[in-house]
Backbone as a printed PyTorch tensor [residue, N CA C, xyz], in Angstrom:
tensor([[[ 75.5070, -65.5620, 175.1750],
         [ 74.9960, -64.9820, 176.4040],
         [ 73.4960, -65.2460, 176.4990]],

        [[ 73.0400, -65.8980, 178.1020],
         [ 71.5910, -65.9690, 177.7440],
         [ 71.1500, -65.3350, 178.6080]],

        [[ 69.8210, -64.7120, 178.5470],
         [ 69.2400, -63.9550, 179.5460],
         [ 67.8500, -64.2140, 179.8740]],

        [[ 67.6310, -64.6340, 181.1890],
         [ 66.2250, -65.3030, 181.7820],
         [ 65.6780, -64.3150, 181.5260]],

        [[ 63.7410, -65.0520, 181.1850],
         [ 63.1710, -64.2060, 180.6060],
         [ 61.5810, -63.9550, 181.7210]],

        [[ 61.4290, -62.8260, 182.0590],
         [ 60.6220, -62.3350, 183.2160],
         [ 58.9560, -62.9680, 183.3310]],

        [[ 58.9340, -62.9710, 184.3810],
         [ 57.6030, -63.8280, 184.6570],
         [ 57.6870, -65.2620, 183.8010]],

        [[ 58.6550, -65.9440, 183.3570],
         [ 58.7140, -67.6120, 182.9310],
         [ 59.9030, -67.8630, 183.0950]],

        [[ 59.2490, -68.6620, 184.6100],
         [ 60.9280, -69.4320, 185.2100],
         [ 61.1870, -70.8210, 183.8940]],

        [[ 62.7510, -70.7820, 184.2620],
         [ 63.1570, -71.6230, 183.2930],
         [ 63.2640, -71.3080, 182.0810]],

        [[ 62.7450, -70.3840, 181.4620],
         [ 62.9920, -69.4970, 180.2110],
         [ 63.9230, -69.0070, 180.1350]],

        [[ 64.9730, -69.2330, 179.5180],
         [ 65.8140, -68.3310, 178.8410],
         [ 65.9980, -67.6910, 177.2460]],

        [[ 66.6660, -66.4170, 177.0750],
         [ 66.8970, -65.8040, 175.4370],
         [ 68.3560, -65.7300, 175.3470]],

        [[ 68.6930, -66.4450, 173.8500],
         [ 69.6290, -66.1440, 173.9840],
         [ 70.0020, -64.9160, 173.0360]],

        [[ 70.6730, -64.2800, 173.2830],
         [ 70.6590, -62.7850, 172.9150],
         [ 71.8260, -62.7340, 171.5250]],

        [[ 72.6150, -64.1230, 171.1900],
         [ 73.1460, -63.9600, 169.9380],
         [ 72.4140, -64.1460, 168.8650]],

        [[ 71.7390, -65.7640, 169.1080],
         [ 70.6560, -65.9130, 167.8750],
         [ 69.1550, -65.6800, 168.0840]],

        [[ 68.7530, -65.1110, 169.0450],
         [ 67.4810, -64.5790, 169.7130],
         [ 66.8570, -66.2350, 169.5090]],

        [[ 67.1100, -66.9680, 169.6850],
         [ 66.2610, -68.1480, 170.2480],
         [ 65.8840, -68.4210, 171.3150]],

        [[ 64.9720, -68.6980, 171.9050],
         [ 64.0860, -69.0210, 173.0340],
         [ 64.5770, -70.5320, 173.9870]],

        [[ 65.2060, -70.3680, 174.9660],
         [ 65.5920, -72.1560, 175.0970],
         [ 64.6880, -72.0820, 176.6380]],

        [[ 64.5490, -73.7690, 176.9400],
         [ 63.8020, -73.5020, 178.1420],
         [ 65.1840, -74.6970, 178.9710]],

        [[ 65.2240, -74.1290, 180.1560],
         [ 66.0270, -74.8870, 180.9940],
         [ 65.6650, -76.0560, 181.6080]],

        [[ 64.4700, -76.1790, 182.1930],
         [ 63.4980, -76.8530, 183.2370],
         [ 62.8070, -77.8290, 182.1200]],

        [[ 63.0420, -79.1260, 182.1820],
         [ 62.4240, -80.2090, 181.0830],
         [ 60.8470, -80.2200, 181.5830]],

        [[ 60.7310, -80.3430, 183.0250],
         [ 59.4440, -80.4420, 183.3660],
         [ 58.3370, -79.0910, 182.6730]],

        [[ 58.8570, -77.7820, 183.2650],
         [ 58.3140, -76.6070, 181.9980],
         [ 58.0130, -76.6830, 180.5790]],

        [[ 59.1920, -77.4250, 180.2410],
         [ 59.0830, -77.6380, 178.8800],
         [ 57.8990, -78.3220, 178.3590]],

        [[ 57.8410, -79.7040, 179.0580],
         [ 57.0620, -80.8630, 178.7060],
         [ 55.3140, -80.1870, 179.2580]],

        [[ 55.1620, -79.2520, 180.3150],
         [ 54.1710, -78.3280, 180.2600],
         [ 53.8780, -77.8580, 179.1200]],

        [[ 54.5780, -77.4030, 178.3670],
         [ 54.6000, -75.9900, 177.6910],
         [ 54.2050, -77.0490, 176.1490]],

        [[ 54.8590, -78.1740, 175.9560],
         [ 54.2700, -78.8470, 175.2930],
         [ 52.9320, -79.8830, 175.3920]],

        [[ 52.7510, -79.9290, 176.5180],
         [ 51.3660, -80.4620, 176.6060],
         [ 50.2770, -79.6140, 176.2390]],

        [[ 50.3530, -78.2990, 176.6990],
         [ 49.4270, -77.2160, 176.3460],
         [ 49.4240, -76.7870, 174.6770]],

        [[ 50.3530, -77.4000, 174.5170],
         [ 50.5590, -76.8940, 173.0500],
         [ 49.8500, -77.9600, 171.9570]],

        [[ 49.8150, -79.2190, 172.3990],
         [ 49.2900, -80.0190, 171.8180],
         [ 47.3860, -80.0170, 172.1100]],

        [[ 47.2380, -79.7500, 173.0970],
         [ 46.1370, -79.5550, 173.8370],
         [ 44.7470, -78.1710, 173.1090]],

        [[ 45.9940, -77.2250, 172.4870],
         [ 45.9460, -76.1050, 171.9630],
         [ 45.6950, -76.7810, 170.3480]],

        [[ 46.1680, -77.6780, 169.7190],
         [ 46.1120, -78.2190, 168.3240],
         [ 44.9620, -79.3620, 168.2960]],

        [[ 45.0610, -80.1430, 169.5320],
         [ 43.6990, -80.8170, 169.4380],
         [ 42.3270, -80.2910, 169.6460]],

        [[ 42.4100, -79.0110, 170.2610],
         [ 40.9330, -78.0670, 170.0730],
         [ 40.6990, -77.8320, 168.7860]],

        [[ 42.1410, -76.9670, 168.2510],
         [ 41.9180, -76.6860, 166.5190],
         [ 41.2350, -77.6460, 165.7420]],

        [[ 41.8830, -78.6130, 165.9350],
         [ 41.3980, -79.9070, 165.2850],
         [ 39.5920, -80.4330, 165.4790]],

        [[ 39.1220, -80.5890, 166.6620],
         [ 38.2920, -80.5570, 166.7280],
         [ 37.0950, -79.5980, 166.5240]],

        [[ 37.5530, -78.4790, 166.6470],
         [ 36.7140, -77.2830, 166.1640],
         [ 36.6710, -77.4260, 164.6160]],

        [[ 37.6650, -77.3440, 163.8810],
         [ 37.6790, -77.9050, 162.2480],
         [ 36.4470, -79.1790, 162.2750]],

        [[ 36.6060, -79.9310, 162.5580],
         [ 35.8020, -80.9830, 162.5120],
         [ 34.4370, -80.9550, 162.6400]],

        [[ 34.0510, -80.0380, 163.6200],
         [ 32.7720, -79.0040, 164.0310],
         [ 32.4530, -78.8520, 162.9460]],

        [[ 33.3960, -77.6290, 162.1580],
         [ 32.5050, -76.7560, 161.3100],
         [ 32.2730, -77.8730, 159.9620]],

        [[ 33.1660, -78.1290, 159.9060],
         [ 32.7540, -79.2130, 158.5570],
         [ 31.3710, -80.2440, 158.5440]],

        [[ 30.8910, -80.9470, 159.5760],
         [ 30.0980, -81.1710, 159.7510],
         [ 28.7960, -80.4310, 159.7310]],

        [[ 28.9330, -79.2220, 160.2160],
         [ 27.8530, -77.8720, 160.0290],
         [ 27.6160, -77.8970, 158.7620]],

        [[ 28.7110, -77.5320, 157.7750],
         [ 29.0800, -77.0400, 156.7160],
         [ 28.0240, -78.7050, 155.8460]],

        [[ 28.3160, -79.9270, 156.3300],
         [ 27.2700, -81.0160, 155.3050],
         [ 26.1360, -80.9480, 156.2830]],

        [[ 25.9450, -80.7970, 157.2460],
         [ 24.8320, -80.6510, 157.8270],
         [ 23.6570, -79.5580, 156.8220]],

        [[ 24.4880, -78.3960, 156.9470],
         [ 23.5210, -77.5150, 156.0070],
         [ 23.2400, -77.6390, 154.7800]],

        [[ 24.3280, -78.4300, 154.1920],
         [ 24.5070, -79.0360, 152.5010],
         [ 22.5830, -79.9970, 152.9830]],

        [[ 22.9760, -80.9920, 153.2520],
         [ 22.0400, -81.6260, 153.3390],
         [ 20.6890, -81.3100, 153.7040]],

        [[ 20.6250, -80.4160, 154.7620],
         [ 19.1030, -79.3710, 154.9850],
         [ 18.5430, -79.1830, 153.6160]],

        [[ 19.7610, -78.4270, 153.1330],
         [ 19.0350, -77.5290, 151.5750],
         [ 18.5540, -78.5870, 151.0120]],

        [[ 19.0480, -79.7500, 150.6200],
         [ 19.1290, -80.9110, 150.1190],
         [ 17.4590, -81.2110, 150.2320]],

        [[ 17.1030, -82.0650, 151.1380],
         [ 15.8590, -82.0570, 151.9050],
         [ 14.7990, -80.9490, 151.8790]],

        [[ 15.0970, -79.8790, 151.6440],
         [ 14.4450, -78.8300, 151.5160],
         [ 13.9280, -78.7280, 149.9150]],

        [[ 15.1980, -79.1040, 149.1370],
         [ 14.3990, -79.1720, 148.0050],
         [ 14.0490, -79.7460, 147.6260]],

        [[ 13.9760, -81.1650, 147.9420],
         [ 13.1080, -82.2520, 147.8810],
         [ 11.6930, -82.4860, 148.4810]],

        [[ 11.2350, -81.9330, 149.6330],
         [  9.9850, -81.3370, 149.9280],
         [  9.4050, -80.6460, 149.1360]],

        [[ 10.1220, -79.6460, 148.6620],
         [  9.5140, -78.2020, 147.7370],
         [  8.9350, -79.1520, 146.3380]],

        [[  9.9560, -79.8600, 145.9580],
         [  9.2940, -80.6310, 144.7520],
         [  8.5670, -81.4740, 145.2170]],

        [[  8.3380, -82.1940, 145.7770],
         [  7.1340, -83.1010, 146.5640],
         [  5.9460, -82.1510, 146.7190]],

        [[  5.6600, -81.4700, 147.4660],
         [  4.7490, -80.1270, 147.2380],
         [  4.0020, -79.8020, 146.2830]],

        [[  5.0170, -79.5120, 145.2970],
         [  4.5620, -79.4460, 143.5500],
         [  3.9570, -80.0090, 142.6800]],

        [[  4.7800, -81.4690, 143.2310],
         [  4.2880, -82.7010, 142.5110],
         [  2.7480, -83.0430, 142.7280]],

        [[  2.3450, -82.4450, 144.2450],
         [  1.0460, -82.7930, 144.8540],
         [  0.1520, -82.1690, 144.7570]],

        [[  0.7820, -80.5920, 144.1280],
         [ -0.0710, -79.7290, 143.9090],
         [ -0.5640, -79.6860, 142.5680]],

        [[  0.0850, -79.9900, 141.3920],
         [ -0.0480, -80.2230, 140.0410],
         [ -0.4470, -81.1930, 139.5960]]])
Protein backbone atom coordinates (compact mmCIF):
# COMPACT_ATOMS: atom_id res chain seq x y z
CA UNK A 1 0.00 0.00 0.00
CA UNK A 2 1.43 3.40 -0.87
CA UNK A 3 0.50 6.61 0.42
CA UNK A 4 1.29 10.13 -1.27
CA UNK A 5 3.21 12.13 0.79
CA UNK A 6 1.91 15.93 1.60
CA UNK A 7 3.31 19.00 0.18
CA UNK A 8 5.75 16.60 -2.44
CA UNK A 9 3.90 15.81 -5.50
CA UNK A 10 5.06 12.61 -6.86
CA UNK A 11 6.19 11.32 -3.53
CA UNK A 12 5.01 8.41 -2.38
CA UNK A 13 5.47 5.98 1.23
CA UNK A 14 5.14 2.88 1.14
CA UNK A 15 3.64 1.91 4.35
CA UNK A 16 4.88 -1.95 4.32
CA UNK A 17 8.60 -1.33 4.09
CA UNK A 18 8.43 2.48 4.92
CA UNK A 19 10.49 3.28 1.82
CA UNK A 20 10.22 6.49 0.13
CA UNK A 21 9.55 5.97 -3.82
CA UNK A 22 9.13 8.95 -6.12
CA UNK A 23 6.67 8.52 -9.08
CA UNK A 24 7.50 11.57 -11.39
CA UNK A 25 11.20 10.79 -13.04
CA UNK A 26 11.40 14.46 -13.79
CA UNK A 27 11.04 15.16 -9.64
CA UNK A 28 13.25 12.65 -9.17
CA UNK A 29 16.06 13.76 -11.48
CA UNK A 30 15.33 17.35 -9.53
CA UNK A 31 15.68 15.89 -6.37
CA UNK A 32 18.90 14.43 -7.61
CA UNK A 33 20.39 17.31 -9.10
CA UNK A 34 20.01 19.20 -5.84
CA UNK A 35 21.47 16.49 -4.18
CA UNK A 36 24.54 16.40 -6.04
CA UNK A 37 24.66 20.18 -6.04
CA UNK A 38 24.33 19.77 -2.15
CA UNK A 39 27.75 17.31 -2.24
CA UNK A 40 29.59 19.55 -4.57
CA UNK A 41 29.31 22.55 -2.01
CA UNK A 42 30.50 19.95 0.70
CA UNK A 43 33.21 19.24 -1.38
CA UNK A 44 34.25 22.50 -2.06
CA UNK A 45 33.87 23.93 1.30
CA UNK A 46 36.31 20.87 2.47
CA UNK A 47 38.67 22.13 0.05
CA UNK A 48 38.31 25.73 1.56
CA UNK A 49 39.19 24.75 4.85
CA UNK A 50 42.13 22.67 4.02
CA UNK A 51 43.74 25.24 2.25
CA UNK A 52 43.15 27.69 5.35
CA UNK A 53 44.31 24.95 7.43
CA UNK A 54 48.22 25.10 5.03
CA UNK A 55 47.66 28.55 4.57
CA UNK A 56 48.05 29.04 8.37
CA UNK A 57 50.64 26.07 8.57
CA UNK A 58 52.70 28.20 6.40
CA UNK A 59 52.07 31.83 8.07
CA UNK A 60 53.51 30.25 11.30
CA UNK A 61 56.11 28.89 9.08
CA UNK A 62 57.25 32.40 7.84
CA UNK A 63 56.69 33.79 11.05
CA UNK A 64 59.26 31.83 12.45
CA UNK A 65 61.57 32.39 10.10
CA UNK A 66 61.43 36.21 10.47
CA UNK A 67 61.63 35.81 14.30
CA UNK A 68 64.97 33.99 13.68
CA UNK A 69 66.14 36.43 11.09
CA UNK A 70 65.51 39.17 13.75
CA UNK A 71 67.77 37.36 16.14
CA UNK A 72 70.24 36.55 13.89
CA UNK A 73 70.46 40.50 13.28
CA UNK A 74 70.19 41.31 16.56
CA UNK A 75 73.05 39.07 17.99
Amino acid sequence: MRKKIREHDGWFKDMVSGTIDCGDTSEYSKYMKSVKADEKKRLEMEALQNDVSGLKSEMSEIKSLLLTLVQNQKG
